[in-house]
TORGU-433184 format. One record per atom (N, C-alpha, C, O, CB): x, y, z; residue in three letters. Coordinates in steps of 0.05 Angstrom, whole numbers, m for minus. Glycine has a CB too. Layout:
N
@px: X py: Y pz: Z aa: ala
...
REM end
This chain:
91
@px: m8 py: m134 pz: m281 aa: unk
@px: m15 py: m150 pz: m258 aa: unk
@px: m42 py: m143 pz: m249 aa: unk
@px: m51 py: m119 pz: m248 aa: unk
@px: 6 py: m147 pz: m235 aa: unk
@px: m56 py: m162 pz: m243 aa: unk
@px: m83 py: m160 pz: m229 aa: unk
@px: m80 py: m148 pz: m206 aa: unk
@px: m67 py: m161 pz: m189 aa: unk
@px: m97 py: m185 pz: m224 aa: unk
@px: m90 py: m122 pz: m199 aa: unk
@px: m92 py: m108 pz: m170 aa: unk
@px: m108 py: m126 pz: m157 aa: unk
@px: m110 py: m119 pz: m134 aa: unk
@px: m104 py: m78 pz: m168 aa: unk
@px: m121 py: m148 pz: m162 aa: unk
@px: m139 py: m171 pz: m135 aa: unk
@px: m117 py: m187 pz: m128 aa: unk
@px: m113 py: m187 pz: m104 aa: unk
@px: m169 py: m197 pz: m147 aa: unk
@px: m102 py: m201 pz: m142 aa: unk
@px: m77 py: m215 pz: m133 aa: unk
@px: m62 py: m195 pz: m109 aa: unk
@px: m62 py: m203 pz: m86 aa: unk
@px: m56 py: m220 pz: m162 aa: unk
@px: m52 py: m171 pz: m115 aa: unk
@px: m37 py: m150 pz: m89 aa: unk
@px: m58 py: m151 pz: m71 aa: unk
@px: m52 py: m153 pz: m48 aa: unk
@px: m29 py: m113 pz: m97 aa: unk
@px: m75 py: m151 pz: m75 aa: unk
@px: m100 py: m140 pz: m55 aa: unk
@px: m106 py: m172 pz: m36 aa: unk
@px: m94 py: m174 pz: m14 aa: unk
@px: m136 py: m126 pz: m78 aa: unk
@px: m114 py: m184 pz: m41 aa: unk
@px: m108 py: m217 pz: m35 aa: unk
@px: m84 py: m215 pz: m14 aa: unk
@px: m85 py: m210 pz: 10 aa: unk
@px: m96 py: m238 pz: m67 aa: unk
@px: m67 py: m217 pz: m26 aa: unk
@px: m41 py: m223 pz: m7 aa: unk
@px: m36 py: m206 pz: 12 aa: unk
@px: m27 py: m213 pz: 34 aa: unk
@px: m16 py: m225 pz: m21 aa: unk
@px: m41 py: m184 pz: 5 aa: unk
@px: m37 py: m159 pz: 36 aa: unk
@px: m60 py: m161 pz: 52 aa: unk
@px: m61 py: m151 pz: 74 aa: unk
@px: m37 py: m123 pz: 28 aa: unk
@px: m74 py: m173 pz: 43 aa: unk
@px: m97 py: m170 pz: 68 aa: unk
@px: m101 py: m193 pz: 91 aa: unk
@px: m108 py: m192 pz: 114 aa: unk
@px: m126 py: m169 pz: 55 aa: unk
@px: m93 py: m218 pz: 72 aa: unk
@px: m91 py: m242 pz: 85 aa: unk
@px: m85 py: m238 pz: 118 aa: unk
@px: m62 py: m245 pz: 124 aa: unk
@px: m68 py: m257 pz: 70 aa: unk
@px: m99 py: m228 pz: 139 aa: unk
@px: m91 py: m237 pz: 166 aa: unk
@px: m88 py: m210 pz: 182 aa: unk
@px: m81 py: m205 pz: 205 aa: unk
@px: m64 py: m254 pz: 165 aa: unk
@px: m98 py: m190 pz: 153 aa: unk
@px: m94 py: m161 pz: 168 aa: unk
@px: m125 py: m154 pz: 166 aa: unk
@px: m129 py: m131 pz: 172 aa: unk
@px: m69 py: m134 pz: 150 aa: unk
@px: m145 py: m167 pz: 160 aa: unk
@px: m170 py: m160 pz: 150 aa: unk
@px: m187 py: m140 pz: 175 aa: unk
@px: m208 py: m129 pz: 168 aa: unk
@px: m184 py: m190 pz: 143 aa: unk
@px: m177 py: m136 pz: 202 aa: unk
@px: m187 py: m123 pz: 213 aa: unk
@px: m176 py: m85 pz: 215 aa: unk
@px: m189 py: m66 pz: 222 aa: unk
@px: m188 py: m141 pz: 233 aa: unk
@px: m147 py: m87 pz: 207 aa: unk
@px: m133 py: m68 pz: 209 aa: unk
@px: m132 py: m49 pz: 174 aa: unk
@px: m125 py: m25 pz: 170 aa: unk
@px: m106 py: m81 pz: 224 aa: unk
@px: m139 py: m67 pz: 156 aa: unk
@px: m144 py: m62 pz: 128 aa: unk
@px: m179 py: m50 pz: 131 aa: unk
@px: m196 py: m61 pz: 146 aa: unk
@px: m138 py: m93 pz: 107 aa: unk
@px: m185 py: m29 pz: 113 aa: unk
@px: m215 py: m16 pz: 117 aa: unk
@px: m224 py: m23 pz: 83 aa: unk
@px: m245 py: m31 pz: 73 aa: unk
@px: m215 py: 24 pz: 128 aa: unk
@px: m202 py: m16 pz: 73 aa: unk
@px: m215 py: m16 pz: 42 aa: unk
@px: m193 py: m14 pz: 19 aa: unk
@px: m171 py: m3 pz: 23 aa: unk
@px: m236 py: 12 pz: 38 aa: unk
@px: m197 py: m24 pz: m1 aa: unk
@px: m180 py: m14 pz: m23 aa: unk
@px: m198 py: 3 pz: m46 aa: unk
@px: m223 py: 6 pz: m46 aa: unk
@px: m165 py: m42 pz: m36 aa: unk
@px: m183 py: 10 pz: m62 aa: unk
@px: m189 py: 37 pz: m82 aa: unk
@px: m169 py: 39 pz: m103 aa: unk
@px: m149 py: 52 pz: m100 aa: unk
@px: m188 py: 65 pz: m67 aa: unk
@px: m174 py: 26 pz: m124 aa: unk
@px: m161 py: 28 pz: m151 aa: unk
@px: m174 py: 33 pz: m177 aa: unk
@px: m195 py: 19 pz: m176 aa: unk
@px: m149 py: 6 pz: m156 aa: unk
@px: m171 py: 49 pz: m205 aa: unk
@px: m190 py: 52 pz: m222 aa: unk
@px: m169 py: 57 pz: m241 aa: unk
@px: m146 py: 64 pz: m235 aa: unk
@px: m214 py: 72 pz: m216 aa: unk
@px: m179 py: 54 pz: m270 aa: unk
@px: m154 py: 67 pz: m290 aa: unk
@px: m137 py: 97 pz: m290 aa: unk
@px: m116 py: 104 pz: m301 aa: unk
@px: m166 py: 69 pz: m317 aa: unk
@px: m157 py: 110 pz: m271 aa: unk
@px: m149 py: 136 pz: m277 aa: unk
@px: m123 py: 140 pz: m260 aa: unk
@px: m104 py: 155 pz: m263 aa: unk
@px: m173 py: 157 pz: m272 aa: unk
@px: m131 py: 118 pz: m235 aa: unk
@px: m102 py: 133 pz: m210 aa: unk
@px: m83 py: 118 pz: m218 aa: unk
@px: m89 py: 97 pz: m230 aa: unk
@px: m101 py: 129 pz: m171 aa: unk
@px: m54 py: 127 pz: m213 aa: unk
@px: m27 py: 114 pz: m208 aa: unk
@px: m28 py: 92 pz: m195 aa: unk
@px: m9 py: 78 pz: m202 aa: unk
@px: m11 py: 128 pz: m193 aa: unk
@px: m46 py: 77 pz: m176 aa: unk
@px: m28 py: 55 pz: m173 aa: unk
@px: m70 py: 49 pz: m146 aa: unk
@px: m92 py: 59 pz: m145 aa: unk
@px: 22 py: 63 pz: m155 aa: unk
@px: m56 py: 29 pz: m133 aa: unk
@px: m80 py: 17 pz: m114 aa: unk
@px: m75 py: 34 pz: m77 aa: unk
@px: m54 py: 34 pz: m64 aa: unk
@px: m76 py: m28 pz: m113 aa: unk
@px: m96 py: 43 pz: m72 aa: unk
@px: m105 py: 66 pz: m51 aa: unk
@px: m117 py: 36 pz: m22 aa: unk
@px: m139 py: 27 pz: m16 aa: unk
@px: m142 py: 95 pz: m72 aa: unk
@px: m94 py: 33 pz: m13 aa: unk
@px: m106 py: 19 pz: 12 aa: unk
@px: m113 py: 35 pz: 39 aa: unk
@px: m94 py: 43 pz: 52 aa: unk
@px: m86 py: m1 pz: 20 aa: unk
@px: m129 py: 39 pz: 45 aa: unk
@px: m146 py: 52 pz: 71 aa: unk
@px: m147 py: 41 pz: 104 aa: unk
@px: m169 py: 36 pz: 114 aa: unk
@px: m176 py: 49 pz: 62 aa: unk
@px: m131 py: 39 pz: 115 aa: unk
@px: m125 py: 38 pz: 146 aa: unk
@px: m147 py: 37 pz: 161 aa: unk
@px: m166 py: 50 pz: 152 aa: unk
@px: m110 py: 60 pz: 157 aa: unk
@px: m151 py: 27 pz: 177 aa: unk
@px: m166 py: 31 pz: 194 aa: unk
@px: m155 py: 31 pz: 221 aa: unk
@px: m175 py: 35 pz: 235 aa: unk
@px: m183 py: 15 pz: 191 aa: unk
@px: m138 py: 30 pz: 233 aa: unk
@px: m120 py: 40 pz: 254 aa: unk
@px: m93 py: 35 pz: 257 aa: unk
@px: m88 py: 13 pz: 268 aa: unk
@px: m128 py: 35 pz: 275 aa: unk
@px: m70 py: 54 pz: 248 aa: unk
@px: m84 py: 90 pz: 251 aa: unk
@px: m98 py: 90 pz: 223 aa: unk
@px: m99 py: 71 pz: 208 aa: unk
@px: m54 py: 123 pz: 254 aa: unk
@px: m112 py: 123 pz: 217 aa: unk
@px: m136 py: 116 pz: 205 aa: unk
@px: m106 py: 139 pz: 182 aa: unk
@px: m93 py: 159 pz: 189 aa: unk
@px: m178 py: 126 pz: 221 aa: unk
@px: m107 py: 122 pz: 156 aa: unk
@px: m85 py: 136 pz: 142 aa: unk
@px: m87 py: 112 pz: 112 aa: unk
@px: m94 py: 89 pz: 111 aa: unk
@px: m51 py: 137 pz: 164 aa: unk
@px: m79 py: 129 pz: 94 aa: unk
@px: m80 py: 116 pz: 58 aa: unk
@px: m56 py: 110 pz: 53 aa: unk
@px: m35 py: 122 pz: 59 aa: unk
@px: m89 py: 137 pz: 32 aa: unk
@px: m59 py: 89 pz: 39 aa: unk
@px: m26 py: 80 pz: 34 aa: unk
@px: m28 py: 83 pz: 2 aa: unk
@px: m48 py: 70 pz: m7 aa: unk
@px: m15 py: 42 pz: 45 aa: unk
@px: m17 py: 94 pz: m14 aa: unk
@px: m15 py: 83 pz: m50 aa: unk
@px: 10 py: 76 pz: m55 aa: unk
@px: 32 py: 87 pz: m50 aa: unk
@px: m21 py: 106 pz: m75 aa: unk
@px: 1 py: 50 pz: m69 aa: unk
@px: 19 py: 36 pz: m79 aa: unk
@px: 23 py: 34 pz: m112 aa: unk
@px: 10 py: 19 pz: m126 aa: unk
@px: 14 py: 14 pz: m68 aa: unk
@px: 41 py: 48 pz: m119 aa: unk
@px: 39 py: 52 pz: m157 aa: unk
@px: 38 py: 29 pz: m165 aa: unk
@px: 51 py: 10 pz: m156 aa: unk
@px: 66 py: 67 pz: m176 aa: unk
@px: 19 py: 30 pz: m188 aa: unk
@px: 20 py: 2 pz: m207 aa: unk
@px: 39 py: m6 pz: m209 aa: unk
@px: 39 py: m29 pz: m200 aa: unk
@px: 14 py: 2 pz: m234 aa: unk
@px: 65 py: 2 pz: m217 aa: unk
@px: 89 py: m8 pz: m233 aa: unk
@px: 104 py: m24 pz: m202 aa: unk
@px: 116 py: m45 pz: m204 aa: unk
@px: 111 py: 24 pz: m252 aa: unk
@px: 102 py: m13 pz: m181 aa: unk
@px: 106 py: m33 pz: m160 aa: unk
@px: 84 py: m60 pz: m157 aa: unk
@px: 91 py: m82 pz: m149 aa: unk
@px: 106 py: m16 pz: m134 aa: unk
@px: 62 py: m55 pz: m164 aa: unk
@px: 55 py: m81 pz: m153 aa: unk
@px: 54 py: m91 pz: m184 aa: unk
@px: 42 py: m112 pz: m179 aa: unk
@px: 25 py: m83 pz: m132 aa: unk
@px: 59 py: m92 pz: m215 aa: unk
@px: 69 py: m104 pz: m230 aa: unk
@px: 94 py: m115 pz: m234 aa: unk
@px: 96 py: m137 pz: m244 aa: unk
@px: 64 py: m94 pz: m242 aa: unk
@px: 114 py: m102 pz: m228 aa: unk
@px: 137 py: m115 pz: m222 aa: unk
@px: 151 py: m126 pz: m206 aa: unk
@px: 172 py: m139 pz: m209 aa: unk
@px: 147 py: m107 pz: m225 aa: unk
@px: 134 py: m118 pz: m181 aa: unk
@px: 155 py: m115 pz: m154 aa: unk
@px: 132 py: m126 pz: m131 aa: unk
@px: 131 py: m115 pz: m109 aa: unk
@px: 169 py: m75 pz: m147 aa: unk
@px: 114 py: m147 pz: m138 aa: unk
@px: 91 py: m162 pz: m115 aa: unk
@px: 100 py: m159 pz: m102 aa: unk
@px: 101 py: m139 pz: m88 aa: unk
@px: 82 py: m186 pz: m111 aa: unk
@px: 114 py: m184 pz: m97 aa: unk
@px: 123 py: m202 pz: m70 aa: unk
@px: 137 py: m170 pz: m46 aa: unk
@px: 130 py: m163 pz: m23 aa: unk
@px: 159 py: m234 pz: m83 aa: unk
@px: 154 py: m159 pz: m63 aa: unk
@px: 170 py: m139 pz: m52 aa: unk
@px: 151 py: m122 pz: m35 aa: unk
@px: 155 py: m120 pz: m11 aa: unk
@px: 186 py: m123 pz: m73 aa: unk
@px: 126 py: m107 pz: m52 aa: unk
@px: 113 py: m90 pz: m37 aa: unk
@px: 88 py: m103 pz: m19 aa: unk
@px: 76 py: m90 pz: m2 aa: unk
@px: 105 py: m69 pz: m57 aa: unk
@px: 83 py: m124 pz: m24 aa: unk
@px: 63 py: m145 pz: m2 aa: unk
@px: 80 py: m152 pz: 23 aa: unk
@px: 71 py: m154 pz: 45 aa: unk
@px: 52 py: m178 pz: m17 aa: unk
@px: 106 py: m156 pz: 15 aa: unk
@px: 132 py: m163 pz: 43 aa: unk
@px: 122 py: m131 pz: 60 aa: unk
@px: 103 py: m129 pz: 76 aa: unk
@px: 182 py: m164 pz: 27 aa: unk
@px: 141 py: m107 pz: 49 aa: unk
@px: 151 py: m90 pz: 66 aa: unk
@px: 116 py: m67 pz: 72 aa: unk
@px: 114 py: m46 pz: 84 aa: unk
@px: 184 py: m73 pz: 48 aa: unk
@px: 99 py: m79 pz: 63 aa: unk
@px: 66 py: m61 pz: 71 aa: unk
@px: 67 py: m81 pz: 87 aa: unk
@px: 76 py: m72 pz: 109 aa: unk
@px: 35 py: m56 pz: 49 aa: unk
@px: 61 py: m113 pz: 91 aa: unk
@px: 50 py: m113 pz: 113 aa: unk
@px: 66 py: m116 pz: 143 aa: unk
@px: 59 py: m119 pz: 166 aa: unk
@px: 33 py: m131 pz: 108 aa: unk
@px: 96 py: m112 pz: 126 aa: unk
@px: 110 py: m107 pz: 158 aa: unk
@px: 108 py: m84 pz: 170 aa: unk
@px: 111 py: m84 pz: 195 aa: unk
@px: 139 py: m110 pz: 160 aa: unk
@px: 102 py: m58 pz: 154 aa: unk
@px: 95 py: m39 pz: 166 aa: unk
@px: 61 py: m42 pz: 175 aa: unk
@px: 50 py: m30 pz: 193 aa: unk
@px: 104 py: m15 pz: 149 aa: unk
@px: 48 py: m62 pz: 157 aa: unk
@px: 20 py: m48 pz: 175 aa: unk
@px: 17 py: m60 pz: 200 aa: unk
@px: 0 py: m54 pz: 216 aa: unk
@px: m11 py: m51 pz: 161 aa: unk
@px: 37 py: m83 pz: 204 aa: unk
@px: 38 py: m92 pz: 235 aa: unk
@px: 51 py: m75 pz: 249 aa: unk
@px: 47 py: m80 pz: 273 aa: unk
@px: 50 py: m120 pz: 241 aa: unk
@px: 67 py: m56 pz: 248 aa: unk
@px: 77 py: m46 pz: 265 aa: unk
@px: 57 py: m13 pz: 276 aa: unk
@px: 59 py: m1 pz: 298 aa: unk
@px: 107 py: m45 pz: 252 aa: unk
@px: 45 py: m9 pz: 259 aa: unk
@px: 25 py: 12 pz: 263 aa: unk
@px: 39 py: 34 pz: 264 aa: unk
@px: 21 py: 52 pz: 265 aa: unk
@px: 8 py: 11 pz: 286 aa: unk
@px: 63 py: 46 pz: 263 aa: unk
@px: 77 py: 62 pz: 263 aa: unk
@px: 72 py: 81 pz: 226 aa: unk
@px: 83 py: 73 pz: 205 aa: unk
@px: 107 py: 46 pz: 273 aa: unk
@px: 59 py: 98 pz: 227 aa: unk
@px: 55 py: 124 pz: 201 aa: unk
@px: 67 py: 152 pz: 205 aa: unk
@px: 65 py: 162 pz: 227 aa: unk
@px: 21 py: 133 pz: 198 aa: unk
@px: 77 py: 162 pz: 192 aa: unk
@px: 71 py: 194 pz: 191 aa: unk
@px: 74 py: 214 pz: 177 aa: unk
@px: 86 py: 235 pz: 177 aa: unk
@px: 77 py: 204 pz: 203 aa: unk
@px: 51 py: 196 pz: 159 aa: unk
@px: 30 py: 222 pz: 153 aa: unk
@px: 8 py: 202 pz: 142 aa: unk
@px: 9 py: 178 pz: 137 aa: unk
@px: 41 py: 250 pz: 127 aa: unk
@px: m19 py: 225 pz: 139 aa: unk
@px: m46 py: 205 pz: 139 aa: unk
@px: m47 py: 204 pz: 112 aa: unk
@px: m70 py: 204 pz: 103 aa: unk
@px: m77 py: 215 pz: 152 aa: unk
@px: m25 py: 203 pz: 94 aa: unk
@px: m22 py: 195 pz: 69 aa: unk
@px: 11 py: 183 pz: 56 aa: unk
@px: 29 py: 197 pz: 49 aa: unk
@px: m31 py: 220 pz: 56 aa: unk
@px: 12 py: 165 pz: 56 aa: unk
@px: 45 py: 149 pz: 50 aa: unk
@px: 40 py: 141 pz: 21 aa: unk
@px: 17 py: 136 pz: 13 aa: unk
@px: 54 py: 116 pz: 73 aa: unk
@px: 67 py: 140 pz: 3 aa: unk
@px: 68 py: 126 pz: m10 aa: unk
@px: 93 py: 106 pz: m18 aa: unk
@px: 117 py: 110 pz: m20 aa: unk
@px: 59 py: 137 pz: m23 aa: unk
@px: 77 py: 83 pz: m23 aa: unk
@px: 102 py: 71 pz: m33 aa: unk
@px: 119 py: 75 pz: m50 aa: unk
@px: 113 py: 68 pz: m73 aa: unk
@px: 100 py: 55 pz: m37 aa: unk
@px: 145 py: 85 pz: m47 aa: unk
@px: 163 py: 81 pz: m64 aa: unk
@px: 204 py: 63 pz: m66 aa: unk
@px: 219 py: 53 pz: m48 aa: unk
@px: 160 py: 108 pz: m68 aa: unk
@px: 207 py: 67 pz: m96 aa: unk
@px: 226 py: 47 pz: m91 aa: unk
@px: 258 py: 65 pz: m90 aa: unk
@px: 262 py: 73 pz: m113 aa: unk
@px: 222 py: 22 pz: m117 aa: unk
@px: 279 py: 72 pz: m72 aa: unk
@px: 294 py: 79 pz: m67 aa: unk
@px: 321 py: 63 pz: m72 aa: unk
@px: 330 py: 49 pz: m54 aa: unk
@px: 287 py: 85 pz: m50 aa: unk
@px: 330 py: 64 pz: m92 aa: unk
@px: 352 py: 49 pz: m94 aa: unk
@px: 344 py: 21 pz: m93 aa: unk
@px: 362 py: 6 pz: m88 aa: unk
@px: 372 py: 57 pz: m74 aa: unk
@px: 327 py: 13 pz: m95 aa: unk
@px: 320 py: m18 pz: m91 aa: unk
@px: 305 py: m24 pz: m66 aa: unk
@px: 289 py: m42 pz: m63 aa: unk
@px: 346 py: m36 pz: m92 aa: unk
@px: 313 py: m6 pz: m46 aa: unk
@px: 287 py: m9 pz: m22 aa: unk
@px: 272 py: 0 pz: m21 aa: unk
@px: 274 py: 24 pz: m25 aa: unk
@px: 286 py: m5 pz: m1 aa: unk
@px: 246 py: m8 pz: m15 aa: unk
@px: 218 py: 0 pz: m20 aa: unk
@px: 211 py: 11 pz: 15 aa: unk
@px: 213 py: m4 pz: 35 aa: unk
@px: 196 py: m30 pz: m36 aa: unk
@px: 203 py: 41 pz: 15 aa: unk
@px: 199 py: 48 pz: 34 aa: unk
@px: 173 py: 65 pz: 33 aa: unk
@px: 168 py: 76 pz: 12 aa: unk
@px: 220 py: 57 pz: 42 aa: unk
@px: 159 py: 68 pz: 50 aa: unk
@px: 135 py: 89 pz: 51 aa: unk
@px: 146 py: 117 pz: 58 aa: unk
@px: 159 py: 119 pz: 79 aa: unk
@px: 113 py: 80 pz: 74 aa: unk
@px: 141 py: 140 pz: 43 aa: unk
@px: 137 py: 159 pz: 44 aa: unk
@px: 112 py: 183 pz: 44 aa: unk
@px: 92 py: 179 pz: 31 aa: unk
@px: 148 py: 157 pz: 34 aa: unk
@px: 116 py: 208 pz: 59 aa: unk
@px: 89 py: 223 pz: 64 aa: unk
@px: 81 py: 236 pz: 31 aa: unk
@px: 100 py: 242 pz: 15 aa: unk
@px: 95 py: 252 pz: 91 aa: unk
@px: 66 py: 237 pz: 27 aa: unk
@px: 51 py: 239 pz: m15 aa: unk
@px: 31 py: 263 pz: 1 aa: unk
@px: 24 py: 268 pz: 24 aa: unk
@px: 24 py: 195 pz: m37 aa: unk
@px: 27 py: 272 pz: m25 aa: unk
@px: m2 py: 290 pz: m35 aa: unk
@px: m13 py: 273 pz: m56 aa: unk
@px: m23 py: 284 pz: m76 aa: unk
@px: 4 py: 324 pz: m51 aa: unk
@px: m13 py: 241 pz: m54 aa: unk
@px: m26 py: 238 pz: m80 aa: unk
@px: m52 py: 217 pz: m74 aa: unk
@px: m70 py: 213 pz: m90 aa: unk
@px: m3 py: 225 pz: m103 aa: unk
@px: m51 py: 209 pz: m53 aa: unk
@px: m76 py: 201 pz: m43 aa: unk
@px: m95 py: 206 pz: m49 aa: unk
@px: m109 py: 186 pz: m51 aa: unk
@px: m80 py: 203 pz: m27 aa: unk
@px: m111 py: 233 pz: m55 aa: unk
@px: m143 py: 242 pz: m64 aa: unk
@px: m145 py: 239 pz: m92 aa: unk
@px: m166 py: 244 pz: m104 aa: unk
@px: m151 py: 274 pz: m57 aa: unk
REM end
């Protein structure tokens, strides 16, 4: 999957609360950057290849709610629900 397609759709309407994205071959997955609260979200490739719609739904219901904690989450998939969790894998 094209990381501009994920990137496209999550940003759509959040463009002031979104700061930046960050993806390259070398990382696991696409590095979205907050801008308030100020915190990194990664989202593994294999979620936004298989699982769009799913992880564009439950990121941007959390980035409306502004509720984080920790200044690094990642997405992952739990039994089939996709929830944010606190990572060391952000840098």
């Amino acid at each position: 999957m094209d990381h501009d397609i994920f990137i496209k759709k999550l940003a759509r309407g959040l463009e002031d609360i979104i700061l930046a994205f960050d993806y390259t071959d070398d990382q696991r997955g696409c590095l979205v950057y907050l801008n308030s609260p100020r915190c990194k979200l990664l989202v593994p490739t294999e979620l936004i290849d298989y699982r769009l719609e799913d992880a564009v739904q439950a990121l941007r219901e959390r980035i409306k709610r502004g509720v984080f904690s920790s200044p690094c989450e990642e997405l992952t998939d739990i039994d089939g629900e996709l929830v944010l969790r606190a990572s060391d894998n952000c840098d």
